[in-house]
C-alpha positions as CSV (number, residue, x, y, z in Angstrom):
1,X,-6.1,-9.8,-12.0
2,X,-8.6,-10.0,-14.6
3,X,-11.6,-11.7,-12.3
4,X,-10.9,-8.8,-9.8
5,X,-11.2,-6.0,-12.8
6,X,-14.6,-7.5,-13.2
7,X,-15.7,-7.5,-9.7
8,X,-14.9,-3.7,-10.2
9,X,-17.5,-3.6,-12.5
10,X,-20.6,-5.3,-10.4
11,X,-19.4,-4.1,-6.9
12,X,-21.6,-1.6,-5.3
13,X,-21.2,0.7,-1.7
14,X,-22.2,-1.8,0.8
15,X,-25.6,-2.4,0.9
16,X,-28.4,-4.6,2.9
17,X,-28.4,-8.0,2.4
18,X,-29.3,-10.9,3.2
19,X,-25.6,-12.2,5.4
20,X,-23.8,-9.9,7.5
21,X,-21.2,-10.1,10.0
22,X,-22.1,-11.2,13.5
23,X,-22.2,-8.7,16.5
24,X,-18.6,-9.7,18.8
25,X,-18.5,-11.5,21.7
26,X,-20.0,-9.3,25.0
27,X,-16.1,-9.3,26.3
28,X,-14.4,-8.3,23.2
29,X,-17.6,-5.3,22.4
30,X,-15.5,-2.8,24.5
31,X,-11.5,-3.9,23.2
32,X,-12.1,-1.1,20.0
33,X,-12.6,2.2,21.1
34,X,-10.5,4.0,18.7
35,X,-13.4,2.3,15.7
36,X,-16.6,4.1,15.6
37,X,-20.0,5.6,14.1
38,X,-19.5,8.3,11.4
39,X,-23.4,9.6,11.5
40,X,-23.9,11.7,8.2
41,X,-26.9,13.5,9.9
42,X,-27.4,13.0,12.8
43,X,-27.8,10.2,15.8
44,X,-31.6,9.6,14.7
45,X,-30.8,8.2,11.4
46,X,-29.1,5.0,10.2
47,X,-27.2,6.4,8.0
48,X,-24.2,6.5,8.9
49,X,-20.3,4.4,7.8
50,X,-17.8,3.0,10.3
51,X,-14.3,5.1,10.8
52,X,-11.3,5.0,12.6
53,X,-9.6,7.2,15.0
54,X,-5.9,7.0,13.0
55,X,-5.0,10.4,14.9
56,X,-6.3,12.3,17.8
57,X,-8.5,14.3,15.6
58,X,-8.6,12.7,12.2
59,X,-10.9,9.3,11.2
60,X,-9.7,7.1,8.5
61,X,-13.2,5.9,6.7
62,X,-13.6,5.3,2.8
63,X,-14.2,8.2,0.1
64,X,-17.9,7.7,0.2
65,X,-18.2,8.3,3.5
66,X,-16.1,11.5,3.8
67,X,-17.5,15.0,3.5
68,X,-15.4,16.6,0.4
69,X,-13.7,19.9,0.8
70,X,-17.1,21.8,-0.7
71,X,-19.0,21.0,2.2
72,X,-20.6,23.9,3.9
73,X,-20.8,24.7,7.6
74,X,-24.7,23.8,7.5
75,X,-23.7,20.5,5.8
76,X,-21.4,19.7,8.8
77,X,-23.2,20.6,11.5
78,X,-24.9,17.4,11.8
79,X,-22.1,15.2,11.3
80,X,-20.5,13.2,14.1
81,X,-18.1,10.3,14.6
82,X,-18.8,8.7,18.0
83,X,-16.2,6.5,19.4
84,X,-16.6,3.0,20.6
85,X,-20.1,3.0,20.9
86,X,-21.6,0.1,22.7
87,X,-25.4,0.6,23.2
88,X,-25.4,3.5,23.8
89,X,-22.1,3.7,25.7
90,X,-19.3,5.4,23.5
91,X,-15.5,6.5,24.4
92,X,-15.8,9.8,23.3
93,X,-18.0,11.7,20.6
94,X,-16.9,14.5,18.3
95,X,-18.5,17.1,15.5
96,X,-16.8,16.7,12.0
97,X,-15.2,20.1,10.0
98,X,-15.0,18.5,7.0
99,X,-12.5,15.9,5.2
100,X,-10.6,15.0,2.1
101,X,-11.6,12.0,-0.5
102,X,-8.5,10.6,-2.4
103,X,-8.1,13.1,-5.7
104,X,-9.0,9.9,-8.0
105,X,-12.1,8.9,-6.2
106,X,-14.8,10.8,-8.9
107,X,-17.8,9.6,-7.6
108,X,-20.0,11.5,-10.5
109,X,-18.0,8.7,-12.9
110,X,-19.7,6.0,-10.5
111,X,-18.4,3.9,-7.6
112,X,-14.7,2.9,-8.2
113,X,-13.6,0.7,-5.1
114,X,-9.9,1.5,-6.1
115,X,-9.9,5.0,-4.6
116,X,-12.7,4.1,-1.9
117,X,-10.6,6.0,1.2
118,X,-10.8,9.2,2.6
119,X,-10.4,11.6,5.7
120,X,-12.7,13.0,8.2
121,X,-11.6,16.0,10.1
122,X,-13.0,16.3,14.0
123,X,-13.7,19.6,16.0
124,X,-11.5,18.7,18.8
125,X,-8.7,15.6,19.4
126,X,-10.1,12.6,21.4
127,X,-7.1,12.3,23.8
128,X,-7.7,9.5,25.9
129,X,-8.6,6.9,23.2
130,X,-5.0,5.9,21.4
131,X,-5.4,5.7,17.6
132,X,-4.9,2.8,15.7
133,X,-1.7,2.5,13.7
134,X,-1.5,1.9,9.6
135,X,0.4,-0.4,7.7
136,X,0.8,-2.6,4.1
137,X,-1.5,-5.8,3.9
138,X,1.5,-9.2,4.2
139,X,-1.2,-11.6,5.7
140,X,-3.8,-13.8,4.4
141,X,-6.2,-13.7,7.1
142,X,-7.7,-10.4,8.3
143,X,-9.7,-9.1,11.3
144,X,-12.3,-6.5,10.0
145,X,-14.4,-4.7,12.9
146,X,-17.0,-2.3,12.4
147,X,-20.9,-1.0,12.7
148,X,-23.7,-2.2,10.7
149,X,-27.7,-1.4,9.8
150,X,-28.8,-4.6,11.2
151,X,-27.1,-4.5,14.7
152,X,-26.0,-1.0,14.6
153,X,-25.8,-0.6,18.6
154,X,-22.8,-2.7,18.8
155,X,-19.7,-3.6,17.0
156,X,-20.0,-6.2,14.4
157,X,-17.1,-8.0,13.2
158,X,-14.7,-10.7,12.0
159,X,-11.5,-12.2,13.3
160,X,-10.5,-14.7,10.2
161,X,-11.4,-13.0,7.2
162,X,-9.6,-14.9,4.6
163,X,-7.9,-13.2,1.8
164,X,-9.7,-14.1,-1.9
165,X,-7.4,-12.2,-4.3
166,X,-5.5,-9.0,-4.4
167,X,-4.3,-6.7,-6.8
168,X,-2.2,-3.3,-6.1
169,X,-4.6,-1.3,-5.1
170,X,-7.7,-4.1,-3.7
171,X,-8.2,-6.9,-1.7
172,X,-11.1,-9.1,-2.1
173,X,-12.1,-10.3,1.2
174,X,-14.5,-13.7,1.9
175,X,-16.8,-11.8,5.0
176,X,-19.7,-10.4,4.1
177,X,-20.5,-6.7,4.7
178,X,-24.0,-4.4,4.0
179,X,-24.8,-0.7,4.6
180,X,-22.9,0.7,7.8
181,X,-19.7,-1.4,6.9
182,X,-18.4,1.3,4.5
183,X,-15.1,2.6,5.8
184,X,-14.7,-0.4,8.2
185,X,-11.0,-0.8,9.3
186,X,-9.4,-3.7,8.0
187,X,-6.6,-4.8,10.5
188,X,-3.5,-6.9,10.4
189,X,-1.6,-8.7,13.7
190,X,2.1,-7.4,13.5
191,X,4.5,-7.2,16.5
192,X,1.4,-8.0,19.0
193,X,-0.3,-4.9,18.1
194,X,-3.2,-4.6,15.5
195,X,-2.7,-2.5,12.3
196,X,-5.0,-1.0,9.8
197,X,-4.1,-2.2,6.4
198,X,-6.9,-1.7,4.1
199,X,-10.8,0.0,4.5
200,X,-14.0,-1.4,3.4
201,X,-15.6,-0.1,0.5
202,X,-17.7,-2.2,-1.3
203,X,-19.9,-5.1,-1.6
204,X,-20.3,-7.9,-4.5
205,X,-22.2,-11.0,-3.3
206,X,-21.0,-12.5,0.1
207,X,-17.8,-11.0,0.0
208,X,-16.0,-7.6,0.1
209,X,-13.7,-5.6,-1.5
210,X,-11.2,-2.8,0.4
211,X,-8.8,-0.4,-0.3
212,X,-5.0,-1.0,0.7
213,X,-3.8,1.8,2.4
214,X,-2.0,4.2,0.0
215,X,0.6,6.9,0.6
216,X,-2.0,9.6,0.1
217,X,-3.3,9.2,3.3
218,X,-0.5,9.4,5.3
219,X,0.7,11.7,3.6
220,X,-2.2,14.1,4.5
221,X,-2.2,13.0,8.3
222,X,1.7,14.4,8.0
223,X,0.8,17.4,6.8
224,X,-2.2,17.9,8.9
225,X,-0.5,17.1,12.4
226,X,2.3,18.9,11.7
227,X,0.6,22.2,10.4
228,X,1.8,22.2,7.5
């Protein structure tokens, strides 16, 4: 508990550096459609985070990468999460009407990976791509999937991420991840079907530190696909 308190301290957003995850296989490239490119303005620029489709119109992505609920209409308009994007080739793509950041994520206090997971909100569901269900961490090996600055066309990812340490609220993961990983799903094998368990938030060294999911956020998908 105590070496991950201090890895609190040094971690960072992820960032470029030198080791990063490989691109997948060519057959596997196309198996994620519901995991995708959240561009914070626009498709001309790199920077962008992964997300996840979690609902038919709400991405699951960490705090950093979220709009918060201040965010004006001009601030949105460039915004998009694009689908399973595959060199150009995506499943769907979709404007973004804001999102929520978990109430303890403070980012003026600096970066605090324990709150690291937030919400974006899309213009209109994406219908035909199923989203990806959520669930608690039991496993020691992880599969994390996502978009990067070094090979952003395609997906990037690892199938054996080993498990380093956890606490409560983090897991400290031995795969490497640099700027574009932020909000990359996490995902778990249970029953035959892949789970998210955890999302990406930060970098220290070669290895990488994510948020488990909390009931915060499905408690805000609830209330937001039931209209309440």
């Amino acid at each position: 508990m105590r070496a991950l308190l201090l890895l609190l301290l040094l971690a960072s957003p992820a960032l470029s550096q030198g080791r990063f995850m490989p691109t997948l296989p060519e057959a596997a490239q196309r198996d994620w459609p519901a995991i995708g490119r959240i561009y914070q303005a626009g498709f001309k620029t790199l920077n962008m985070c992964t997300g996840t489709l979690i609902a038919p119109a709400i991405v699951l992505t960490a705090a950093h990468c979220a709009p918060h609920d201040r965010k004006t209409a001009d601030d949105l308009k460039t915004r998009r999460f694009v689908a399973g994007w595959v060199q150009g080739d995506y499943a769907a793509v979709r404007g973004v009407t804001g999102g929520v950041r978990h109430p303890a994520y403070l980012p003026g206090e600096g970066h605090d990976p324990r709150f690291d997971i937030g919400l974006v909100f899309l213009d209109a569901p994406i219908k035909d791509v199923p989203p990806l269900p959520l669930a608690r961490p039991s496993a020691q090996n992880f599969a994390v999937i996502g978009y990067h600055r070094e090979r952003p066309q395609l997906p990037s990812g690892d199938m054996a991420c080993p498990l380093i340490r956890a606490n409560e609220k983090l897991m400290q993961l031995g795969c490497p991840v640099i700027s574009g990983n932020s909000g990359s799903p996490v995902l778990e094998r249970i029953a035959g079907r892949w789970h998210i368990t955890a999302v990406l938030s930060a970098q220290f060294q070669d290895t990488a530190l994510a948020v488990k999911l909390v009931d915060w956020v499905e408690d805000e998908v609830a209330k937001r696909t039931s209209g309440g």
